[in-house]
C-alpha positions as CSV (number, residue, x, y, z in Angstrom):
1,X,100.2,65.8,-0.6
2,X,101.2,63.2,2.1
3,X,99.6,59.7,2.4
4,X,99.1,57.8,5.7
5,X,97.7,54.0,5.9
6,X,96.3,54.9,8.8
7,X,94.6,58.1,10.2
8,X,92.4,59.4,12.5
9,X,90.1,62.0,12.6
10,X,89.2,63.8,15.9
11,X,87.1,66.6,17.3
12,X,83.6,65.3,15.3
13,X,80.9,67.3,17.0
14,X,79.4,70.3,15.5
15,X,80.7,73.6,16.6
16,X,84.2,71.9,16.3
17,X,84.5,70.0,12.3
18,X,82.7,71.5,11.0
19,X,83.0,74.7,12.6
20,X,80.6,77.5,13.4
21,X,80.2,80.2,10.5
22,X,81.1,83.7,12.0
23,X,78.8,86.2,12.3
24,X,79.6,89.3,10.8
25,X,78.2,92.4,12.5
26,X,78.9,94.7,10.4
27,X,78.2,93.5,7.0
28,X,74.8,91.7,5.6
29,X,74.8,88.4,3.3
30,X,73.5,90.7,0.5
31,X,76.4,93.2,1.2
32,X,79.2,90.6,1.5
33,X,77.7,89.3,-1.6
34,X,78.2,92.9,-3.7
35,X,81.1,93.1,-2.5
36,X,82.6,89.8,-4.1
37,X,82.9,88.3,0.0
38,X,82.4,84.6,0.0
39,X,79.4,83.8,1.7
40,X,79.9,82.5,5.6
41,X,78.9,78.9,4.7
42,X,81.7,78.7,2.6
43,X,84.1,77.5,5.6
44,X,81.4,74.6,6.1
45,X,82.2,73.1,2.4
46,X,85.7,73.7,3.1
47,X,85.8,71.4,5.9
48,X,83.4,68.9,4.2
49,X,86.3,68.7,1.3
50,X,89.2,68.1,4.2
51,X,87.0,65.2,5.8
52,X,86.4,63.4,2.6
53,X,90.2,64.0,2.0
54,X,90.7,62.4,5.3
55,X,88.4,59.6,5.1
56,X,89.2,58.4,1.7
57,X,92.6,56.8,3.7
58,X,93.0,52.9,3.6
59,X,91.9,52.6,7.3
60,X,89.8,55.4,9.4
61,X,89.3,56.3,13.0
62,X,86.8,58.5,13.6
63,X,86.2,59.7,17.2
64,X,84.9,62.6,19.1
65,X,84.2,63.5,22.8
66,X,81.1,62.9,23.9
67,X,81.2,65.5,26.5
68,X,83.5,68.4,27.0
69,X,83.8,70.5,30.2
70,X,81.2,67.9,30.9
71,X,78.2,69.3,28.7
72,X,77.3,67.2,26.3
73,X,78.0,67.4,22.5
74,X,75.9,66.6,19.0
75,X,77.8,65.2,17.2
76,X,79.1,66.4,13.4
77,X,76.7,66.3,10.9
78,X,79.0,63.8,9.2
79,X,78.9,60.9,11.8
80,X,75.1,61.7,11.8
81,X,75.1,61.3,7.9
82,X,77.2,58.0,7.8
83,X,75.4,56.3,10.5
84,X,72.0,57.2,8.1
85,X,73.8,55.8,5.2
86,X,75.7,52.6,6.4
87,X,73.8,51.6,9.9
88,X,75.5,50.9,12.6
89,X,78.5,48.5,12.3
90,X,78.1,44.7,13.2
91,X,79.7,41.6,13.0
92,X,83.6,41.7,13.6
93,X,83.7,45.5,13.6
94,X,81.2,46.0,16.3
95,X,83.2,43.1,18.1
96,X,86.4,44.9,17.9
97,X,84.6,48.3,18.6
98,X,83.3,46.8,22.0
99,X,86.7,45.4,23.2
100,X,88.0,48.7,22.1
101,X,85.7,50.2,24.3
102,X,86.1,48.0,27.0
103,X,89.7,48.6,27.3
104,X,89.5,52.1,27.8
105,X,86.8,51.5,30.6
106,X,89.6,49.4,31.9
107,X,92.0,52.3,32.4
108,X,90.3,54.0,34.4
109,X,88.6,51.4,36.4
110,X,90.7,49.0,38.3
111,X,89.3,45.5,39.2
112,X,90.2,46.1,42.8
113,X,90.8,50.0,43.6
114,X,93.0,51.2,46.7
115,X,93.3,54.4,47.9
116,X,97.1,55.4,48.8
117,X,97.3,56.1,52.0
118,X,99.0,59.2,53.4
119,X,102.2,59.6,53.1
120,X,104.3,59.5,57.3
121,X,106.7,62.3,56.5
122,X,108.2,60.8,59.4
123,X,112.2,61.2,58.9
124,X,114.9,60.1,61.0
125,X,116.0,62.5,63.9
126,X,119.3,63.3,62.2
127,X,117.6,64.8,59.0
128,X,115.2,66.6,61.3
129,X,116.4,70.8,61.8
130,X,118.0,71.9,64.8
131,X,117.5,75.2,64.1
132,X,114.4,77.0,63.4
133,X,113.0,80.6,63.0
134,X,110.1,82.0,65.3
135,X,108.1,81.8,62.0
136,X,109.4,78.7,61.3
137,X,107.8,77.5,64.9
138,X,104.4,79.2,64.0
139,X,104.5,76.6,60.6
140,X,105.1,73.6,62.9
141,X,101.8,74.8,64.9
142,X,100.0,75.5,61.9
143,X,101.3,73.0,59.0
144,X,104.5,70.8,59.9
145,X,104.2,69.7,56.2
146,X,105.8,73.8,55.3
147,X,108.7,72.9,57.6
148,X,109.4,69.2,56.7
149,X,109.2,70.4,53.1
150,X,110.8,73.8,53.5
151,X,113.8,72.8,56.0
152,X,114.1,69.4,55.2
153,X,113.8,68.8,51.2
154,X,115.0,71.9,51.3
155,X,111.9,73.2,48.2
156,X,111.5,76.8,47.6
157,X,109.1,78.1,45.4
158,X,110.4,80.3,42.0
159,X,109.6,83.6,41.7
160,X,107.8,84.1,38.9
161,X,109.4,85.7,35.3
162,X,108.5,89.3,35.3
163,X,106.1,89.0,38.3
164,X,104.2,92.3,40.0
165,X,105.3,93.2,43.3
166,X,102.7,91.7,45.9
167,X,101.6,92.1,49.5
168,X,105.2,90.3,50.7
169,X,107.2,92.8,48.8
170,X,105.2,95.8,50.2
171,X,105.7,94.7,53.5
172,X,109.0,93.9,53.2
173,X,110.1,98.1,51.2
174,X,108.1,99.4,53.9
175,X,110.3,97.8,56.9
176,X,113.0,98.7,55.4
177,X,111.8,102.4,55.4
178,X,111.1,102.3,59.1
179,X,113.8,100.4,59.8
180,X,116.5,102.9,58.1
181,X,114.6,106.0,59.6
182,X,114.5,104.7,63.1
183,X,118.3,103.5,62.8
184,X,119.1,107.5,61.9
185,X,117.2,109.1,64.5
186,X,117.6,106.7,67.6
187,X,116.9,109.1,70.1
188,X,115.7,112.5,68.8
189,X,113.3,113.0,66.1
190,X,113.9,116.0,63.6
191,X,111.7,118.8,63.0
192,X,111.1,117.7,59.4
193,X,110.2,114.0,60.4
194,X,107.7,113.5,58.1
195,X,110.1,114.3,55.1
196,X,112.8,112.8,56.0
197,X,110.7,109.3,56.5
198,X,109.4,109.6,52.9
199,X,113.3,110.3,51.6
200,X,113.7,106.7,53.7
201,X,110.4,105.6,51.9
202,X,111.7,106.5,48.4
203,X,114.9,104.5,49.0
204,X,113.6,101.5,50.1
205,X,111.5,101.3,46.9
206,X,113.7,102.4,44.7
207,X,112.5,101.2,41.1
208,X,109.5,99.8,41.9
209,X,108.2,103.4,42.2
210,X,108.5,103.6,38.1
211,X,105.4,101.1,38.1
212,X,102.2,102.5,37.7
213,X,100.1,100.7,40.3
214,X,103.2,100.9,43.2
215,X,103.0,104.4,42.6
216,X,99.7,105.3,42.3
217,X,98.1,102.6,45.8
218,X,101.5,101.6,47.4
219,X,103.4,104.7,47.8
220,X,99.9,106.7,48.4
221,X,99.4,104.1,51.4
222,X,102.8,104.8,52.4
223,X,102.4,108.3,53.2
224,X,99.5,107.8,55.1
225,X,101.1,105.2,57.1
226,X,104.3,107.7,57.4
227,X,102.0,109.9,58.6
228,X,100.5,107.8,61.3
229,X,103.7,106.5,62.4
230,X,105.7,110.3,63.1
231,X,102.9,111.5,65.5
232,X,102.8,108.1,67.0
233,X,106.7,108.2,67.0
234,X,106.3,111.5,68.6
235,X,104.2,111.2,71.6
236,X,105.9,107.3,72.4
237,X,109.2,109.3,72.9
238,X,108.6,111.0,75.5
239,X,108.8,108.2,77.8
240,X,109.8,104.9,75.5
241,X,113.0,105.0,74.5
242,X,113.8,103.0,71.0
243,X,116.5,99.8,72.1
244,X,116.9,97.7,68.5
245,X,115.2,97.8,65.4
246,X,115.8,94.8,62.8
247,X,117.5,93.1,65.9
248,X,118.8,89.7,65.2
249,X,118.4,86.8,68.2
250,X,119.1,83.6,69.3
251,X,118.0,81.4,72.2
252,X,119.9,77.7,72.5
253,X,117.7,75.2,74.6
254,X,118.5,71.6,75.4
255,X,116.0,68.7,74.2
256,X,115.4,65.4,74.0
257,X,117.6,65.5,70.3
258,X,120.3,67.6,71.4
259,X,120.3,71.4,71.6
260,X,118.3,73.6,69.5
261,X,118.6,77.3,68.5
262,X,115.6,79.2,67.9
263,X,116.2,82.2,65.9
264,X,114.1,85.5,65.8
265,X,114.5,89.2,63.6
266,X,112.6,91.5,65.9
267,X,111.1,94.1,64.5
268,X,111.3,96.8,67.0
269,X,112.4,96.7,71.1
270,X,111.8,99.5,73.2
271,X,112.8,100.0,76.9
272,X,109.7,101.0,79.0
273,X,110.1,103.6,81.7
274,X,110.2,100.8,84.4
275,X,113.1,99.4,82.6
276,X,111.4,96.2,81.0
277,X,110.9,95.6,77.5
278,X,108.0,96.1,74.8
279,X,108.2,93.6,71.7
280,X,107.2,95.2,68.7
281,X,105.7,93.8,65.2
282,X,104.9,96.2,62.2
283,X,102.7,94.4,60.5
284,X,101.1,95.4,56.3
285,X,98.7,92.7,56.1
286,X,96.2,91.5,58.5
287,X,97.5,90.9,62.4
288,X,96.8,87.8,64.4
289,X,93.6,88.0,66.9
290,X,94.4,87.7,70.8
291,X,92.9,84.3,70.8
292,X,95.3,82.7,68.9
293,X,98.6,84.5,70.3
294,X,97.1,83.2,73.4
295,X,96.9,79.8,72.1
296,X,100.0,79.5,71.0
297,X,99.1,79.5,67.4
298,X,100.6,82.7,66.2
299,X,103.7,82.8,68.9
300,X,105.7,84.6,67.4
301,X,106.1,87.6,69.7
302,X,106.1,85.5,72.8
303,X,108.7,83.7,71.1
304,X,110.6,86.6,70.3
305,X,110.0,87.4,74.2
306,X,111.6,84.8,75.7
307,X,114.6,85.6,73.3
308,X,114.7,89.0,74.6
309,X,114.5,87.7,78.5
310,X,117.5,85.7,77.8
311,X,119.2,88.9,76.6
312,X,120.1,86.7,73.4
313,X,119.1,90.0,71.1
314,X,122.0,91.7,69.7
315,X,122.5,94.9,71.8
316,X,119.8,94.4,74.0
317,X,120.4,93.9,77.8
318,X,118.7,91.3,79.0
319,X,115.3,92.4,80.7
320,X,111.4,91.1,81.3
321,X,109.5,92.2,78.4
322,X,106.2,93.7,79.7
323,X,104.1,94.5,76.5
324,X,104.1,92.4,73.5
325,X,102.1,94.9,70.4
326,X,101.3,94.6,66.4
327,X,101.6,98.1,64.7
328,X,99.2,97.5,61.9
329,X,100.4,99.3,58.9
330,X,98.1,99.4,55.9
331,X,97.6,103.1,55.2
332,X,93.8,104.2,54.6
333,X,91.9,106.5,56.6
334,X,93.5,106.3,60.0
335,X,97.4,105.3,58.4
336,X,98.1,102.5,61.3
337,X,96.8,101.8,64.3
338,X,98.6,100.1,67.6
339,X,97.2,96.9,69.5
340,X,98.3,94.6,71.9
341,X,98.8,91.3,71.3
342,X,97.8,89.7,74.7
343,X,95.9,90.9,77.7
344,X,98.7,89.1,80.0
345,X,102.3,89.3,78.1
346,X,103.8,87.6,81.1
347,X,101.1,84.7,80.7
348,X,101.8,84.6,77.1
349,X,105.4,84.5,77.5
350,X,105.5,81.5,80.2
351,X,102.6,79.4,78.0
352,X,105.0,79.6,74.5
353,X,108.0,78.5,76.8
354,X,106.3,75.4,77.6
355,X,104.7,75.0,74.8
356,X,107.9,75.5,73.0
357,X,109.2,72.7,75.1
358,X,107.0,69.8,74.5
359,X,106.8,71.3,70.7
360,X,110.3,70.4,70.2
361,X,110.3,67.1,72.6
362,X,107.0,65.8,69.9
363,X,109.2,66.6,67.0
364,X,112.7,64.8,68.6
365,X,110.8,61.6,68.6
366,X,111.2,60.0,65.2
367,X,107.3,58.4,65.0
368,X,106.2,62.2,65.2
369,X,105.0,62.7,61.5
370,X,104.9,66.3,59.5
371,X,101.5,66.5,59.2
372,X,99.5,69.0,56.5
373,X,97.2,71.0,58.3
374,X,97.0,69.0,61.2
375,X,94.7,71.7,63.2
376,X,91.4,72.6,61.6
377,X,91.2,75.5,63.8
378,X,94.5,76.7,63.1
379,X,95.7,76.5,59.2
380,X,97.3,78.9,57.7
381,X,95.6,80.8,54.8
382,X,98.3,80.1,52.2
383,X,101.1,77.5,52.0
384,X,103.7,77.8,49.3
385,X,103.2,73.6,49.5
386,X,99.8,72.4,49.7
387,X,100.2,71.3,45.8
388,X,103.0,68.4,47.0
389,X,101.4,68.0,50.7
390,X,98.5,66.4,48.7
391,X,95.7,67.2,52.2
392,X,92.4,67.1,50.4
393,X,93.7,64.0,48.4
394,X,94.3,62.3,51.8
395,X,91.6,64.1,53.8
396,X,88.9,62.9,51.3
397,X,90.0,58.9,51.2
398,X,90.6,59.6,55.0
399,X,87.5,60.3,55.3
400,X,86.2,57.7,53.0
401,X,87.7,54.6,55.0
């Protein structure tokens, strides 16, 4: 019942206006027709009636996508039937239709195109952090972008409404398990170790247990890996003694900006029997290979190392740390297994303090940019802000020019 001087009819291909009749699987033409069912087709002449409707306005625009998804489309039996009636348009209408066309071509095809170039991300040293975590240090290795947007815009991604638990939440209930248990029993382990662990276990998931899936692959995993860890527990204590678990650190070193405090939440410190230090990583999810703790691209332990030698963990004398290791926890067949993460932790250790050095020295100097991805041997297999670091954008017209 409403009028419009002008109006504009879309979506003309067939499949769309009209639309495809439904197929009924279950009941015949003949038997929709006994039982008083209007016949399929019927949705056809319904349409038909609202595009006469439609067209019968003082001035029409007809249009339709000439691909979508980028398949082409036929277009709706209606076009098809006015172009056979009328012809195609001339004179001042076909003159109007080309600059129409023209326009649009115009949009999206500039006389003189040029591509942006990347962005510097180069702020001044007093917006620059003077403070950063051991992970923190393994983003600036991997993608300075994280950090620049992480520390200096200050972005952090929202948690999703209602979301699942994932793999960072696992991790995460299951530290806290083996952190509480190890924090009770320090020295001695009980006889009922096992029990007791999964009594830690059940606290430090607490709700999440009433879900289905945490139940039924997270918590199964778990007692595996609870498994694992009390015999492994068991024979290490008879000659490693458990130091600091959850054991906050700092280390303050001078640079070219002014001092800077790296930070560091060890897992796990033990005392070996020759009175030096183990370094200690439980780890749910995949651990780093030897080659690139070597490198310096996964530093973190050797970081964590150097933190320990400076006797800047809480209640930890300061000692040299002779074994730097990844407990890989992820349940399975075996529960967990133990590895080392270097075949020279002293090496290690003296390679991330110089690197660590002139890591820190680059980034004091104000030209050094926060690059996305800088490394193509060395990127990290998920970034919380690729979407706003725009690197395939820039990679592609990089590599373009």
């Amino acid at each position: 019942l409403q009028q419009a001087d002008l109006l504009i009819l879309g979506g003309l291909n067939e499949d769309t206006w009209p639309p495809t009749p439904d197929t009924d699987p279950w009941l015949s033409r003949p038997m929709r027709a006994s039982f008083g069912l209007p016949a399929p087709e019927r949705r056809i002449g319904l349409s038909a009636h609202d595009f006469v409707q439609g067209a019968a306005a003082p001035e029409v625009v007809l249009i339709r996508s000439a691909k979508v998804e980028g398949s082409p489309t036929v277009a709706s039996r209606w076009l098809l039937r006015l172009g056979a009636l009328i012809g195609e348009p001339g004179g001042a209408e076909a003159e109007r239709a080309g600059s129409l066309l023209s326009w649009r071509r115009q949009m999206d095809a500039p006389a003189a195109p040029v591509p942006a170039a990347a962005a510097p991300f180069a702020p001044p040293l007093a917006a620059r952090p003077r403070t950063l975590s051991v992970s923190d240090i393994e983003s600036l290795v991997r993608d300075p972008y994280a950090v620049f947007a992480k520390r200096i815009l200050g972005l952090r991604p929202l948690d999703a409404i209602e979301a699942d638990p994932g793999a960072a939440q696992r991790g995460t209930l299951i530290h806290e398990a083996l952190d509480s248990f190890t924090a009770a029993y320090p020295d001695e382990l009980p006889h009922d170790a096992l029990d007791r662990l999964r009594e830690h276990g059940r606290k430090a998931f607490g709700e999440t247990l009433t879900r289905p899936g945490v139940w039924a692959f997270w918590w199964a995993r778990f007692d595996q890996i609870a498994a694992w860890f009390i015999d492994h527990e068991r024979a290490r204590r008879k000659t490693i003694k458990l130091v600091a678990g959850e054991a906050a650190g700092t280390l303050s070193l001078e640079a070219p900006g002014g001092t800077f405090v790296l930070t560091a939440r060890a897992d796990r410190i033990d005392r070996l029997p020759s009175g030096a230090l183990a370094i200690i990583d439980y780890k749910t999810g995949q651990i780093p290979a030897k080659a690139e703790v070597e490198r310096g691209i996964s530093p973190q332990l050797p970081l964590e190392a150097l933190i320990a030698e400076a006797g800047g963990f809480e209640g930890v004398s300061a000692a040299a740390v002779e074994a730097l290791a990844y407990w890989q926890l992820m349940g399975g067949r075996d529960g967990g297994k133990e590895r080392d993460a270097s075949d020279d932790a002293a090496r290690s250790i003296d390679e991330a303090r110089d690197g660590l050095a002139r890591l820190i020295a680059a980034f004091d100097d104000e030209t050094t940019p926060y690059l996305a991805r800088p490394r193509p041997g060395a990127q990290p297999n998920f970034s919380d802000y690729d979407h706003l670091a725009r690197y395939l954008e820039w990679g592609i017209a990089e590599h373009r020019r």
